[in-house]
N, C-alpha and C positions, 0 to 999 in steps of 0.2 A: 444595785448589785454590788457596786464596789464601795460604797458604806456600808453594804449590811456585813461585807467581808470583814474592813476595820472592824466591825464594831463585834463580830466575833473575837475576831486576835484581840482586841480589850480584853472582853470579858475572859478569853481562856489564858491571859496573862495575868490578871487581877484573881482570878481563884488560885492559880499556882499557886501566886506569894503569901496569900490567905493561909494556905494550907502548908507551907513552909515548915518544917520545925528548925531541921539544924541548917538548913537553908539560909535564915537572917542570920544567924550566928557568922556566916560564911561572907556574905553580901557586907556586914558589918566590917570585916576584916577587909575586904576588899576596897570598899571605900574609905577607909583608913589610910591602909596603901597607898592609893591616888590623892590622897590628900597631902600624904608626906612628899610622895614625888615628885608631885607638882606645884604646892607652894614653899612647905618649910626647902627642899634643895632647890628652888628657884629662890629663896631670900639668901643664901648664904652661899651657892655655886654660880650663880648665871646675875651678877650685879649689872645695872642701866647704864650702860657707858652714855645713853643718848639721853638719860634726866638731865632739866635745868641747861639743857640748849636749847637755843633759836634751830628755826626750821635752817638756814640756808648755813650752821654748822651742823647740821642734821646731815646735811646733805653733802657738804663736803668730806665729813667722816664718812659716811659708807662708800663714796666717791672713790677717797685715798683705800681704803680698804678692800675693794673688790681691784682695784689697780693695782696692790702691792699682791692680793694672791693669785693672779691672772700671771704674774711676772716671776713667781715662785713656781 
């Protein structure tokens, strides 16, 4: 019963997109979007303070850092 359910929602997700026109057009833009969002402004806003440490200055840095805004 409840695979024959999935496997309805496949198939009436897979013809929507089939029959899409300005549809991909749209879905194209959108994952675009999320591409820039999420890697090009993670490569140039959101730098690895934690690359190229050991675990145990891993650990001290988010240590001092949840300490210092606990006390802000």
């Amino acid at each position: 019963m409840i695979k024959k359910t999935i496997i309805r929602i496949f198939h009436f997700y897979r013809d929507g997109f089939r029959e899409m026109t300005i549809g991909r057009t749209l879905w194209a833009i959108i994952l675009i979007k999320l591409f820039v969002m999420f890697f090009i402004l993670k490569l140039f806003f959101f730098p690895s303070f934690l690359s190229g440490k050991s675990e145990e200055e891993k650990q001290d840095y988010v240590g001092v850092e949840l300490t210092d805004r606990m006390a802000e």
